[in-house]
N, C-alpha and C positions, 0 to 999 in steps of 0.2 A: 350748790350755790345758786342763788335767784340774785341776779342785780335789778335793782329798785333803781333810778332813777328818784333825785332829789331837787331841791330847788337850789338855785345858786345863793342866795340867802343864807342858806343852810349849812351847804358846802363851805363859804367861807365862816361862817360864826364857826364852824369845826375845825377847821384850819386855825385861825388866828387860836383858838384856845388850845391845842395839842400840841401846835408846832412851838409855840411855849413851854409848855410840861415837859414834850421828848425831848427838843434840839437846843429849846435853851434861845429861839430863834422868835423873836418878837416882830410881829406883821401888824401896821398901826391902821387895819381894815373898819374904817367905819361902813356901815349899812342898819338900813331900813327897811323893812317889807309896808305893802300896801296894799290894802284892799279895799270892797265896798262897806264897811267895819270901821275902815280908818277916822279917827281926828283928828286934823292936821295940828288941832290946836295943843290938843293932847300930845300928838306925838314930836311938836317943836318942842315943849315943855320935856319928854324922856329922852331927846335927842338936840341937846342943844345946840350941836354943828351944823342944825338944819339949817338955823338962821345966820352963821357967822361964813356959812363957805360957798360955792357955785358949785351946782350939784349935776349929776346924771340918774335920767331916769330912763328904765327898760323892763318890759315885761320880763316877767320870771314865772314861765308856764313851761319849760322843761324842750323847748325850742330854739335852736339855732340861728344863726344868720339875719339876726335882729337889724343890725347895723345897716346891713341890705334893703332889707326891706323898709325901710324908712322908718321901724321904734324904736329907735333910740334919741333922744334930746339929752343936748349937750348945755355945760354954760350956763344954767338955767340957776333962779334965785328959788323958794320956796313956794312963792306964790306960782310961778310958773310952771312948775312942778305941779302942784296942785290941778291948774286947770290942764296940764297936758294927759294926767292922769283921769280928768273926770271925762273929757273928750273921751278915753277911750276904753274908759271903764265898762264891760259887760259887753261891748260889743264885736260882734263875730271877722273874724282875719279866715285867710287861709295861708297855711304854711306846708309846704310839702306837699299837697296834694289834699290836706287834713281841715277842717274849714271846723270852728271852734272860739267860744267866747275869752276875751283877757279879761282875767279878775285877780291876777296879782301883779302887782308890777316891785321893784325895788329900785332904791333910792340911794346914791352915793354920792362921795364927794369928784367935782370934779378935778383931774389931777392932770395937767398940765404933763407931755414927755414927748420925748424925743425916738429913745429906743424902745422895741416892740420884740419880746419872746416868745415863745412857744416852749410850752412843758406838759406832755402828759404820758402819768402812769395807767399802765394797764393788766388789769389781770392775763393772763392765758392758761392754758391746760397745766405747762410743767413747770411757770416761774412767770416772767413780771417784762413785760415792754417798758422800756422808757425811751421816749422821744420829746428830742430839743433843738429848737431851732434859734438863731438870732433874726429871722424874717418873720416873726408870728405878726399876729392881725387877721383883716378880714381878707386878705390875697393871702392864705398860709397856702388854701387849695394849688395857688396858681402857680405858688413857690415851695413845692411837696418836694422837688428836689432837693432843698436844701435843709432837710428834717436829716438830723441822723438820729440812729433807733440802737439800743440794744439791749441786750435780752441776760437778763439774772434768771437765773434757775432757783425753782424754791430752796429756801434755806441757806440763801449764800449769801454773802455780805455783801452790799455794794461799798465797796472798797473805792480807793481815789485810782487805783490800775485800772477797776472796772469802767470806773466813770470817767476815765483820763480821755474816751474820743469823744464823746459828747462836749466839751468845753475847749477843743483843742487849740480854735480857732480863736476863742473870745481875747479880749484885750487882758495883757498880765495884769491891771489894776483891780479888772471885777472877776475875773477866773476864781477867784478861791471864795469870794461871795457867792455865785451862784454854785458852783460846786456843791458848798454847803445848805444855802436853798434846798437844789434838786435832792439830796440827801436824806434832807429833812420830810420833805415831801413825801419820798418814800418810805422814811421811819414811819410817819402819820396814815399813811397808807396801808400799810401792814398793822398798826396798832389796833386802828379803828374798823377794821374788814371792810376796806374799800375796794371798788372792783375796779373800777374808773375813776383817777381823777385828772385833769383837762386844764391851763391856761392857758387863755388863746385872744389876748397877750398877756405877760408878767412884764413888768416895769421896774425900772430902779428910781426910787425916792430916796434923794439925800443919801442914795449908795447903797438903800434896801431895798430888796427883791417887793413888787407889790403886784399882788394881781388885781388885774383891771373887769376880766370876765375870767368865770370860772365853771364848770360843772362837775357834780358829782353823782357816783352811783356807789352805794353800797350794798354788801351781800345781808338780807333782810331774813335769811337764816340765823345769822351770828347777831339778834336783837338779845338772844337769855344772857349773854353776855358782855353785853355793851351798852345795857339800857341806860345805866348810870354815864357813859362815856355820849353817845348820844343825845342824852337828855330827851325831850318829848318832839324828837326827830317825827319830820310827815312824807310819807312815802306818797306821793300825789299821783290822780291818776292819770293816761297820757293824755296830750293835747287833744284835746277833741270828742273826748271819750267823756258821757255824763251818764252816772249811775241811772239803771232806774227806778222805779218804789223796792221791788224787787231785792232787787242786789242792795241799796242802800240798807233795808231791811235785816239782811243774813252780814253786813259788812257789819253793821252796826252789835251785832251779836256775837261775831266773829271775835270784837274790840275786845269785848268782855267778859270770855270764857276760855279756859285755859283748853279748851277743844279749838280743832279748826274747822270751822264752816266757812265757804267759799260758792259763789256762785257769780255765773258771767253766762248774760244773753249773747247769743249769738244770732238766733233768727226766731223771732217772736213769733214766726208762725210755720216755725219749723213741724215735724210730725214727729220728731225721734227724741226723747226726752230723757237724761239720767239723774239719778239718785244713788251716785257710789260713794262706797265705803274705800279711804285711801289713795293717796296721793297718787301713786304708780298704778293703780286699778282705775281708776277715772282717766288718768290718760289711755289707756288700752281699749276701755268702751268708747273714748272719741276718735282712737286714731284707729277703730275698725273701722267702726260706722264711715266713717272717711275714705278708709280704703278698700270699703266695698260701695264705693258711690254715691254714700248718700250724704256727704260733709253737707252740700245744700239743705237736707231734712234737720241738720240735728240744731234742735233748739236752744241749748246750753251745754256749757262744760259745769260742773258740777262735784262738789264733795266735803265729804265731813269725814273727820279722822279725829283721835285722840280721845278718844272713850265719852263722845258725848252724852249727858244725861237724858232722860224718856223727856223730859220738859224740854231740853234745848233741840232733839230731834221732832217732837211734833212742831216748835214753830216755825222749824227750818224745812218741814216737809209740807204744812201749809202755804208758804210763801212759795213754794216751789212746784206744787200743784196746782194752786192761780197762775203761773204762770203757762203751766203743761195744758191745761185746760182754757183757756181764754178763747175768744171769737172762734165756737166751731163751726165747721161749716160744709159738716156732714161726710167727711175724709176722716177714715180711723186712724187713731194715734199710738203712740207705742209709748211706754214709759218702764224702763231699765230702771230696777231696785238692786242694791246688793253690793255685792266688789269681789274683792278674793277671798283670801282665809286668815281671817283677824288670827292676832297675836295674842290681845287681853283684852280685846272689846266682848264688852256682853253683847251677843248678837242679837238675845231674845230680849234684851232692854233697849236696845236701839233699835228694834224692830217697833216693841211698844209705843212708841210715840208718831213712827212710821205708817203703823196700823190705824193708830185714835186720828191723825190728819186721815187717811184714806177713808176712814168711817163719815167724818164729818164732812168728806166732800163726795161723795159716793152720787151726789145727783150731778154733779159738773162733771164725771168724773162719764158717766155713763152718757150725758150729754153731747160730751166731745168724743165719742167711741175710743175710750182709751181702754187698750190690753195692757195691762201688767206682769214684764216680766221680771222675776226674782230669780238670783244667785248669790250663796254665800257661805260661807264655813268659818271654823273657829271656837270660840267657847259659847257651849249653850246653843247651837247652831240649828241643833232638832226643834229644840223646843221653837225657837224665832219661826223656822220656817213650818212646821204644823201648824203655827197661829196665823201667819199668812193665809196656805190653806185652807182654813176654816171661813175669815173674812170673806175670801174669795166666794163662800157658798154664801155666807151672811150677805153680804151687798149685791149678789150676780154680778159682779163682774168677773171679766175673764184675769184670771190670776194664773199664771206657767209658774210655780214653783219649782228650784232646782238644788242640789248641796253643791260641794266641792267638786265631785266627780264630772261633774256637767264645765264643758271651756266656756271661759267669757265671752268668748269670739262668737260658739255656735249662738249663745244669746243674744248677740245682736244681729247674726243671722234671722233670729225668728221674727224678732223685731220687725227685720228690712219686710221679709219677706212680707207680716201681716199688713204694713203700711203698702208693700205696691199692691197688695188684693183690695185692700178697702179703699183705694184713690179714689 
């Protein structure tokens, strides 16, 4: 399970549309997203309650504790809205520690209340947290004692026994309303493979449950099956964090191919560079590297999986050798090929594209004193890796070829080792 983090926009457009379908349970959620893209003119015209209601506007960048910090505008008419947004459109905050541009903000009605909740589900290891308070808001922190929590085991029903401490306290008028809310919420939760979902507060309109702030995460595993339930859901990335040519490059390819390609800088000017094959083998070349000292050296987490073609492996091994080779500065560099022992991947076709990028960078490549080393097995495995070998003699570079028998581990031992000799 991977939880993704979503935008609150998002979160509720899913909400308001499932907890319809499951529970039967209509939430009268209007919202707007906004960015630098937006028309206002346009979007009064596809949102006609822009102009008839008093609205709230707050960033939706996947960040908490807005309210605190002073982005949130209350009360405010359309126009007011507009320039609260263009004040702070594009420009950099810091939040947690994390210092990062707002470039989306969302747009609500403003809703006048009284009472304030708290509701959130949560995934865990054997079944599902649910915690509800009648004190939510921005003091829920300061009022955590007054949250109760309890715990479904997967595959059990939340039953009104189960959920009978959670509502014990509330008044017998709304008791069986929110009851069924919180219900609902977890119907939606399990429907849609939600890992997290959060109000912090839920309100009651005219006797319905409404959340006011909300977020959501979902398991971005369970997309082959929920893309229709979804829709063209955006997994954003965190606060703070901006792609670079790079990574937008492989992300953008990633979109579009039923293989996975994945890449994330971590130190541009790291000296330990990987190219693995598989999800659980690219974590094991980083969390060596790591735990023999050298997490400071290593320059990216990195990997392709799902049988990619010699065309999507050369542009994805290009972009990722401009990376491994950039500003040398006469410090040799290590660069990890390979992974475990494929399943159905053609090793010696994923190699081939692996190869024609190394060919065609072979003077940057020698430049930056990069060693190559290789490990891998699977189908076609000999052939992949004798063609390595050969290149190796064709460009002079130093190429350490290895099969199956050779551990991941001692390979990024050799790695470490060549990078403290050449510092």
């Amino acid at each position: 399970m991977a939880r993704k983090k979503i935008r609150e926009f998002n979160s509720k457009s899913l909400l308001k549309q499932h907890l319809k379908r499951i529970a039967g349970i209509s939430v009268d959620i209007k919202s707007a997203q906004v960015t630098s893209d937006t028309d206002f003119n346009k979007l009064a015209n596809e949102e006609p309650w822009l102009n008839s209601t008093r609205l709230v506007v707050k960033p939706d960048m996947l960040f908490g504790k807005r309210g605190k910090s002073g982005l949130v505008a209350l009360n405010l008419d359309l126009a007011g809205v507009e320039a609260f947004v263009k004040d702070r459109l594009g420009k950099e905050v810091e939040m947690g520690g994390t210092k990062g541009p707002i470039t989306t903000f969302i747009v609500e009605p403003f809703v006048p209340h009284n009472e304030e909740y708290y509701l959130s589900v949560t995934s865990q290891r054997s079944g599902v947290d649910i915690s509800f308070s009648e004190c939510g808001g921005i003091e829920i922190e300061e009022n955590w004692d007054k949250v109760k929590t309890i715990f479904v085991p997967t595959e059990q029903a939340l039953t009104a026994e189960v959920s009978a401490p959670l509502i014990a306290t509330l008044p017998l008028e709304i008791r069986s309303t929110i009851d069924a809310f919180i219900k609902g919420v977890f119907e939606v939760f399990f429907d849609l493979d939600f890992t997290l979902i959060e109000m912090n507060p839920f309100t009651l309109v005219h006797g319905k449950p409404y959340p006011l702030d909300m977020r959501g995460e979902l398991d971005d595993t369970a997309l082959f099956k929920n893309f229709q339930k979804w829709g063209n859901i955006e997994f954003p990335l965190p606060f703070g964090r901006v792609l670079s040519p790079a990574e937008e490059t492989i992300h953008r390819m990633d979109e579009k191919t039923g293989a996975s390609l994945k890449l994330t800088i971590l130190n541009s000017s790291g000296r330990i560079w990987t190219m693995v094959a598989g999800g659980g083998a690219s974590v094991i070349y980083a969390d060596t590297v790591g735990d023999l000292g050298y997490a400071n050296e290593l320059g990216n987490y990195a990997e392709y999986s799902g049988a990619p073609n010699e065309e999507e492996t050369l542009h994805y091994a290009r972009a990722l050798i401009d990376c491994a080779t950039a500003n040398p500065d006469g410090r040799g560099r290590a660069l990890l090929i390979g992974g475990g022992i494929a399943n159905f991947t053609d090793v010696a076709a994923t190699f081939g594209g692996i190869i024609r990028a190394l060919r065609e960078k072979q003077k940057q490549l020698r430049a930056a004193k990069v060693n190559i080393y290789v490990r891998r097995g699977g189908p076609n495995y000999e052939k992949g890796l004798a063609n390595m070998r050969a290149l190796g003699k064709e460009i002079d570079i130093p190429i350490e070829v290895y099969g199956p028998d050779a551990s991941m581990t001692g390979i990024c031992k050799q790695a470490i080792n060549y990078v403290e000799v050449s510092a």
